[in-house]
N, C-alpha and C positions, 0 to 999 in steps of 0.2 A: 504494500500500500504506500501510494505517495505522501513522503513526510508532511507535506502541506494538509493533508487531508485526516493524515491523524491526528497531527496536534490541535486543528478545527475540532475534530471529533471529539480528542481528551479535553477540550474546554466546554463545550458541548455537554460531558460526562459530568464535570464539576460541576456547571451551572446549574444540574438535575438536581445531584447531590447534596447543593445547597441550598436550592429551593426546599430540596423534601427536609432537611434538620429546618429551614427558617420555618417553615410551615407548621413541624410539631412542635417548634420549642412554643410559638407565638401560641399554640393548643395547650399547651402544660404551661405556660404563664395565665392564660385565662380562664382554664379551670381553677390553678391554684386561687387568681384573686377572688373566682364566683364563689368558692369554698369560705373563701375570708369573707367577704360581704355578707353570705346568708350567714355566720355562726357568729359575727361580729355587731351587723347590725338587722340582724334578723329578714333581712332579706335582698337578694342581689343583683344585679344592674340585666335590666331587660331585654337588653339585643344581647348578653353574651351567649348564651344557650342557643338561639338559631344560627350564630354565628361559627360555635364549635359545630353544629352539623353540618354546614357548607363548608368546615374546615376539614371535616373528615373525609368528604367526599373527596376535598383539592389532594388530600395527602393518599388517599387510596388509589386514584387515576396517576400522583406521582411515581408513587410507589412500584405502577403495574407498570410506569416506561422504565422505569430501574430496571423491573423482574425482565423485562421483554430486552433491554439492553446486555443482561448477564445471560439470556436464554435461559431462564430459571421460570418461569408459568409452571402452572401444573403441567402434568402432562403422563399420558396412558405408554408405558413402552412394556407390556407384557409381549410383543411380537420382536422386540429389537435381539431380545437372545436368540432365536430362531433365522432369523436371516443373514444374507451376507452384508458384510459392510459397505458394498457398494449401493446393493439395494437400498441398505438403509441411510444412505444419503440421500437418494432420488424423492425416499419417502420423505426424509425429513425436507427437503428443500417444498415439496407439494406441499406439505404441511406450513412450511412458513408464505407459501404465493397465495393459498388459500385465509390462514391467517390475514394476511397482509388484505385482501379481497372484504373480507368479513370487518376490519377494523375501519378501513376505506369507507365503507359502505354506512356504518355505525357514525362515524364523522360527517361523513352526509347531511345524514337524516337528522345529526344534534346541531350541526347549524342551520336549518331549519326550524328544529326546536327553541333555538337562542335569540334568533328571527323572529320568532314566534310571540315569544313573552317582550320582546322592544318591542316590538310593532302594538301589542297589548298596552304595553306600559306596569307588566305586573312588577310587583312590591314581593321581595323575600321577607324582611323585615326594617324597621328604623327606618324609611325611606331609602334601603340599597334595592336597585332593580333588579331582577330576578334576572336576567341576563345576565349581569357582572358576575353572580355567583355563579351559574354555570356553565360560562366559555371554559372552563378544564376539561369538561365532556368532550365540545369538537377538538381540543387542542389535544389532547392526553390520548383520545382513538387515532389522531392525525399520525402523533410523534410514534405513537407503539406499530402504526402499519408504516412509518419509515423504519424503524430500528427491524419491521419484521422485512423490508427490504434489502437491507442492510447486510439480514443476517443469511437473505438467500443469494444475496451476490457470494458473501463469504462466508458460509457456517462454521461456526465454532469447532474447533476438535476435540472438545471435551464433551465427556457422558456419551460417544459411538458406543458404549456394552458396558 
């Protein structure tokens, strides 16, 4: 691979990496203080709670371009000890075209969805638009069907058996 394009990629890698720690630590600072409000002053600040669950969702869609980055997803290989290793490349690379097709396709249909709630003008909470919270959906399907491009130009050589 061209030097240029890995060290794009390794910054690429970091940017992930530090989005997903900014994203849990700012989750574990606002539970702690929701925790301190309710036992302190008996009860605690109103957007945090909708706000940790649109937080969850940001860190779980990070998360899954991590997993999809490392080639870590779940994944069924009760046939991979039974074939040959070349076989099991051809499967594996269908498995990431197809991947890549399905996540494509999911990205689509969520910017549509995002589309959807502007154009509405819906409300998540506190006055934040319901849009702003769920652009991770098309953006997080977009990055994992790159990374599953990625990984059918070059699959990984680890976990072949």
């Amino acid at each position: 691979m061209n030097k240029r394009i890995a060290g794009v990629l390794e910054f690429i890698n970091r940017l992930e990496d530090w989005f997903l720690i900014l994203v849990l630590a700012v989750m574990v600072v606002l539970a702690i203080a929701q925790i301190f409000y309710r036992n302190i002053f008996g009860e605690g600040i109103v957007w945090i709670d909708p706000l940790l669950r649109v937080l969850v969702l940001w860190v779980a869609m990070a998360g899954a371009v991590v997993a999809t980055r490392t080639d870590n997803h779940i994944r069924i290989d009760f046939f991979t000890r039974y074939i040959s290793e070349r076989f099991h490349i051809i499967i594996l690379r269908l498995v990431y075209v197809f991947s890549m097709f399905v996540c494509g396709l999911i990205s689509w249909h969520a910017v549509r969805f995002v589309q959807m709630d502007y154009e509405y003008e819906t409300i998540a909470f506190s006055h934040v638009p319901a849009w702003v919270t769920e652009l991770i959906i098309p953006i997080g399907f977009f990055l994992i069907a790159v990374r599953y491009l990625l990984l059918f130009i070059s699959p990984p050589d680890k976990g072949i058996r």
